[in-house]
Structure formats: C-alpha cells, structure tokens
C-alpha positions as MATLAB code, in Angstrom:
seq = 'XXXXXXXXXXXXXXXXXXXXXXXXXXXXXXXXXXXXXXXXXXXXXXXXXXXXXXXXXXXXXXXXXXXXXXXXXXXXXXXXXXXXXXXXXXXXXXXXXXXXXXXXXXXXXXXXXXXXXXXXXXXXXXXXXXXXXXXXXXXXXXXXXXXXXXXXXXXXXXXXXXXXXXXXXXXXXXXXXXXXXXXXXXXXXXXXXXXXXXXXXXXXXXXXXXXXXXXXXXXXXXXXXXXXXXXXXXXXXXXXXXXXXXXXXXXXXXXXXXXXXXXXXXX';
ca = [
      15.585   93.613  125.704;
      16.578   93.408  129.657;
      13.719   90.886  129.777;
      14.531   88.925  127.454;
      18.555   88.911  128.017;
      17.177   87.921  131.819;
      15.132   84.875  130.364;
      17.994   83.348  128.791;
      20.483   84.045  131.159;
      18.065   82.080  133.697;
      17.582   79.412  130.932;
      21.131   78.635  130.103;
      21.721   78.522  134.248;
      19.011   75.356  134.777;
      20.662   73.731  131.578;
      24.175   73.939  132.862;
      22.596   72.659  135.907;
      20.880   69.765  134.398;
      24.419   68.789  132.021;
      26.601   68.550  135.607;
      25.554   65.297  136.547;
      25.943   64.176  132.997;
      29.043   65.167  133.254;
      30.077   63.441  136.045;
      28.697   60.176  134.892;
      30.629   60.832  131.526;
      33.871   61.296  133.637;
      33.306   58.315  135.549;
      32.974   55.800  132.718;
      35.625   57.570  130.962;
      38.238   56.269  133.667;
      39.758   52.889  133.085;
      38.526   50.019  134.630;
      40.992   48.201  137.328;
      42.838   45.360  135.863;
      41.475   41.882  136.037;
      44.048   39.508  137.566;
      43.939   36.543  135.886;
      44.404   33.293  137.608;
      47.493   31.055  138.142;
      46.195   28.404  135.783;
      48.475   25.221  136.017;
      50.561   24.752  132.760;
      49.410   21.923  130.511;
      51.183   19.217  129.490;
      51.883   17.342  126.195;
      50.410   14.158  125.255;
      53.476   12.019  125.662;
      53.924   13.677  129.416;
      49.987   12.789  130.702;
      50.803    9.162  129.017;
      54.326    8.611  130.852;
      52.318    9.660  134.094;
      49.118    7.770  133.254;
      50.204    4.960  136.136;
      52.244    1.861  136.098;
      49.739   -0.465  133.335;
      51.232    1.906  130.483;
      54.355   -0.274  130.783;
      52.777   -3.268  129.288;
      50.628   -1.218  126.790;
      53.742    0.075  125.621;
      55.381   -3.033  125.196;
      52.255   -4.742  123.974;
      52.396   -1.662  120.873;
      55.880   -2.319  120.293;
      55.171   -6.673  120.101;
      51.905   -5.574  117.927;
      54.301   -3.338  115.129;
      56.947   -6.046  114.808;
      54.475   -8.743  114.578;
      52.956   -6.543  111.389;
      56.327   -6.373  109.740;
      57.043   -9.798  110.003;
      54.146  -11.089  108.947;
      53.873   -8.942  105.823;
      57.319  -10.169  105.410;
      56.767  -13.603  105.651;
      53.228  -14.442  105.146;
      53.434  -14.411  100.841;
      52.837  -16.512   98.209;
      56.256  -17.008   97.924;
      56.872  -17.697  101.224;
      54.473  -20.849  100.906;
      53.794  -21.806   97.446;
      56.493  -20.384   94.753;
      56.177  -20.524   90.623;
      59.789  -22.015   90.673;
      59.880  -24.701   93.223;
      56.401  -25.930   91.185;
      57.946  -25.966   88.334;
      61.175  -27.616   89.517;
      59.616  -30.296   91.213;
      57.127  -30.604   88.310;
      59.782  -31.383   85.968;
      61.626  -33.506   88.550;
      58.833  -35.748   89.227;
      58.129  -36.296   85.596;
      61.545  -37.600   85.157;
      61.507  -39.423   87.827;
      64.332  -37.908   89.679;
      62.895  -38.551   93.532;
      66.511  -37.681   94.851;
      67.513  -34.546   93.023;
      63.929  -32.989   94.044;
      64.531  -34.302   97.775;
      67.343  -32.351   97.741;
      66.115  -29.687   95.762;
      63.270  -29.844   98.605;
      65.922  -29.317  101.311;
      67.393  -26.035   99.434;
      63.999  -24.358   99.887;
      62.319  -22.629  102.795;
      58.826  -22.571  101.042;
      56.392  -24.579  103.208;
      55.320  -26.732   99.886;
      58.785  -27.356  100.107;
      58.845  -28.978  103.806;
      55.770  -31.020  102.419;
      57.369  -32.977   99.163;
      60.548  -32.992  101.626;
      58.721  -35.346  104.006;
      56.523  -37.106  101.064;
      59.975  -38.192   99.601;
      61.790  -38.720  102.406;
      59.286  -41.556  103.046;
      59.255  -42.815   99.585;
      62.796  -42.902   98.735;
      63.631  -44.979  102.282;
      60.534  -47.396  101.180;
      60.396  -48.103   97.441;
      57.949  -50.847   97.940;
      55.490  -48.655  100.554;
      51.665  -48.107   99.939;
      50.597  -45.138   97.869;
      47.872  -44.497  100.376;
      50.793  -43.998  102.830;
      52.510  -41.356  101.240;
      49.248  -39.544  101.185;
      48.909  -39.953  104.922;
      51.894  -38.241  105.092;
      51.619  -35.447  102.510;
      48.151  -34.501  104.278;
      49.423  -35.145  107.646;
      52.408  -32.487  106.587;
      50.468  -30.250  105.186;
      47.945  -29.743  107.989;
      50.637  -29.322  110.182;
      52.194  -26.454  108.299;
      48.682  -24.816  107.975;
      48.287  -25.271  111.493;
      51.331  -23.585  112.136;
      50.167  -20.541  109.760;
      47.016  -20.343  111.932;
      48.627  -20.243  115.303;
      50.758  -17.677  114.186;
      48.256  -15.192  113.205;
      46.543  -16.166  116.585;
      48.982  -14.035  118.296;
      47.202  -10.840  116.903;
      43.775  -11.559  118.234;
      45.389  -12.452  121.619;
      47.115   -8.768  121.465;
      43.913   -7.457  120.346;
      41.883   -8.853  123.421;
      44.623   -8.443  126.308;
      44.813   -4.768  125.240;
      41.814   -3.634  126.400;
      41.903   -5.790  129.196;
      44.413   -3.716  130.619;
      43.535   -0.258  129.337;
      40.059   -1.032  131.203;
      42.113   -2.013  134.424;
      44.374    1.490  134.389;
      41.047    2.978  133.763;
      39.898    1.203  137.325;
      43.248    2.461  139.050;
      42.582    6.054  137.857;
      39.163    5.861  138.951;
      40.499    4.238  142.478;
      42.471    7.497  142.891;
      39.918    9.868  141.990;
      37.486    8.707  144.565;
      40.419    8.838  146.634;
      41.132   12.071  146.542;
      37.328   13.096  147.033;
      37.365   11.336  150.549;
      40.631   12.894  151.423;
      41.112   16.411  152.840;
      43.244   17.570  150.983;
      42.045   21.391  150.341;
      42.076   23.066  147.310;
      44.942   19.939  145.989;
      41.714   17.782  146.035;
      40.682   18.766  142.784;
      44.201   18.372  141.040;
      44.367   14.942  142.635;
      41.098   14.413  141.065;
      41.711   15.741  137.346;
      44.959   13.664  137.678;
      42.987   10.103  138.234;
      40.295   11.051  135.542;
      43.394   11.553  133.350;
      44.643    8.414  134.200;
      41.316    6.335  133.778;
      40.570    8.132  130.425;
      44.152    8.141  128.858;
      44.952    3.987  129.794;
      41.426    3.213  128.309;
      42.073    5.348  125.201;
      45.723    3.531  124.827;
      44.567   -0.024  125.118;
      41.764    1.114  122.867;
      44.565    2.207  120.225;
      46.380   -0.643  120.634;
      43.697   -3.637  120.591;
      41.695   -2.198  117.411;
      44.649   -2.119  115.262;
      45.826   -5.319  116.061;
      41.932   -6.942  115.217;
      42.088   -5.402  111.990;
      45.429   -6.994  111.061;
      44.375  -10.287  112.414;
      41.225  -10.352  110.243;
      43.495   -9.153  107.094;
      46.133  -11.967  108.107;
      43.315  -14.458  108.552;
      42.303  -13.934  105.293;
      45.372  -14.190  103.419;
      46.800  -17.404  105.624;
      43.484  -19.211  104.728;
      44.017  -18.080  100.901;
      47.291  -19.410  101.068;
      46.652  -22.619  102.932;
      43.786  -23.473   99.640;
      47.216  -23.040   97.246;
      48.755  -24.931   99.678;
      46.374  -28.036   99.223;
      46.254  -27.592   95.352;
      50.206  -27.918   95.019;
      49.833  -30.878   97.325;
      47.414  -32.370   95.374;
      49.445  -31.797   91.995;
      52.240  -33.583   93.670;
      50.286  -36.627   95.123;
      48.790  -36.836   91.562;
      51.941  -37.124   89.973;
      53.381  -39.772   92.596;
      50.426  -41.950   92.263;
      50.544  -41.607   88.316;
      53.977  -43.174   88.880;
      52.679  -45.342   91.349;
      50.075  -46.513   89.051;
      52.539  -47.308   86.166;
      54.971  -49.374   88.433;
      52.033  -51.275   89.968;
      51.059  -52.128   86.239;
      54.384  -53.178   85.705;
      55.084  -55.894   88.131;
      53.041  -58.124   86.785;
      54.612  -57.876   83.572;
      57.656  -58.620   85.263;
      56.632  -61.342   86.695;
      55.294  -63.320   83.964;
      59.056  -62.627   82.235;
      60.091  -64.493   85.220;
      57.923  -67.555   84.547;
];
C-alpha cells in the first residue's frame, strides 16, 4: 500500500508540474489586450460642402443649371399646340375668310399670340393695303412669314444644345484645375499636409467633371425632346398655312373670273 500511495504521490507531482506552464499561458491570454487608439480621421463632409469648395468654375455650372431649369419650364410652357396652331383661331379665321371678312380676321389676327396668327396677320396686312396685288405675292409672304416663325422656334431650342455642349466644356476644365493642384501638392514639401492637398485636388477634378456631366446630359435630352416637338409643330404650322393660302386664292380665283364679266357690262 506504501508503494503504491508513493507512486501516485510522485505521479500527481510531474502532472502538477507539467499543468504550471499551462497555466501561465492560460493567465496570460486571459488578460485584456491594450486598447487600440484609433486614428484622428478628418471629418467628412456633405455633398453640397465638397461642391461649394470644388474651385471657382462651379460658379458658372451653377448658373448654367439654374439657365438650363428655367429654359425647361418655359419651353414646356410655351412650346404647345396652342401656342402655335389653335382649334379656335382655325376655325375663326376659317369662317372669316369664307365670308369674306379680310378686316375683322386682321384684327381678329392682332388679338392672338398664336404664331399662325402672326402669319394671316402679315398675309392680310398685305392684301387689304393692295386689293389689286398678285396672288403669287401673298404667297411670298405667307411662306416668307412662316419660315421666319419656324426659324425662330428652331433657334430657340438651339439654346439647349449650346448648354448641353458648354457644360462639359467647363466641368472638363475644373477637372484640369483640380488636377493642376494635385500635382502641385506632390512637388511641394509640404509633410504629412501633402496628401490632404492631394485628396482635395482629386476632389476637385472628379466633382467639376461629375457636375458639368449632370448638367450637359440633361439639357441634350431636352433638346432632342424639344427638337422633336418644334419640328412636329412647324409641319401643323405649314398645313394651316396652306389651308389659308387655299382659301385666299379660291377667292382670288373667283374675282379674277369676275373682271372680265365686268368688263364686258362696261362695253
């Protein structure tokens, strides 16, 4: 029994021995680690900030945005059908013409803002001062009119695809000045402020191209959907223009056939 009490006495001595460095490794990854300090990270800014400090070209991208939105609303205002060719004034001067009545539809002509409107205003104008003038005349005139007017609805739209092209133009030149100051502050020593000098022009560059990007898109897309509906109103345009130049020379027609007439009662 000694023997064997003296066995495991001498047994349970080398395994306490063998757990103690266990045990120490145990109590050294039991204790907490040391705090990390974390670095003093600048703070970041909004969108509207990094664009107010995106360098001195945002001033005319800004007021190129603002020319671009007011151009929209007016032209949506005032690029209609019934801004050009209206169901009423047809009908009024339809009705007019077919009695006749050159001076009530002159001045019904004068009442109306439509562009038909400024067209039958010159036509008559022309035939009410000369009675006795050439038909072919008054369609020089009515033609003459009206491609005036449609030019006029052209050059208007024009001013779109001009925004649409300047745009970029200048977001690509910020994007040149930001890139100026980046390389700038790479040749410059500067320290550790180097590399917020350099994030600042690469912020610059990227932010002016991305705003005249924004702004020159926008204003293509308009000027193709403007485009389209200025040409679809300039072909109503020409019909109503040739409805009234087929009623004038209808009338034209019938006092050429009766002059003759007149002149045999004469004889």
């Amino acid at each position: 029994m000694a023997a064997a009490y003296d066995v495991a006495s001498f047994g349970m001595k080398i395994f306490l021995l063998l757990l103690a460095p266990l045990a120490g490794a145990t109590t050294l990854l039991a204790q907490s680690p040391a705090p990390v300090i974390a670095p003093d990270l600048p703070k970041t800014t909004s969108v509207l900030d990094a664009m107010m400090h995106a360098g001195p070209v945002m001033i005319p991208l800004f007021l190129l945005s603002i020319f671009s939105v007011m151009l929209v609303i007016v032209y949506f205002l005032t690029i209609r059908r019934g801004a050009v060719v209206s169901n009423g004034f047809m009908a009024t001067a339809d009705a007019l013409l077919r009695k006749r009545d050159h001076l009530g539809l002159l001045a019904v002509s004068n009442r109306h803002g439509e562009a038909i409107a400024r067209v039958v205003q010159k036509t008559l104008d022309f035939t009410t001062k000369n009675p006795g003038g050439d038909f072919q005349q008054v369609r020089e005139i009515a033609e003459t009119e009206g491609t005036r007017v449609a030019a006029s609805l052209n050059n208007r739209v024009t001013y779109l695809a001009d925004i649409g092209t300047i745009a970029p133009l200048l977001g690509l030149l910020g994007t040149v000045f930001g890139i100026i100051r980046s390389f700038g502050a790479l040749g410059a020593d500067l320290g550790t402020a180097r590399y917020a000098q350099l994030s600042h022009g690469i912020s610059e560059a990227l932010i002016n191209t991305a705003a005249g990007l924004s702004i020159g898109i926008p204003a293509m897309i308009f000027y193709a959907f403007f485009r389209g509906r200025v040409q679809k109103l300039i072909s109503e345009l020409e019909a109503a223009c040739t409805h009234i130049l087929a009623l004038l020379s209808l009338q034209s027609n019938r006092r050429t056939e009766r002059m003759p007439a007149l002149i045999e009662d004469d004889f």
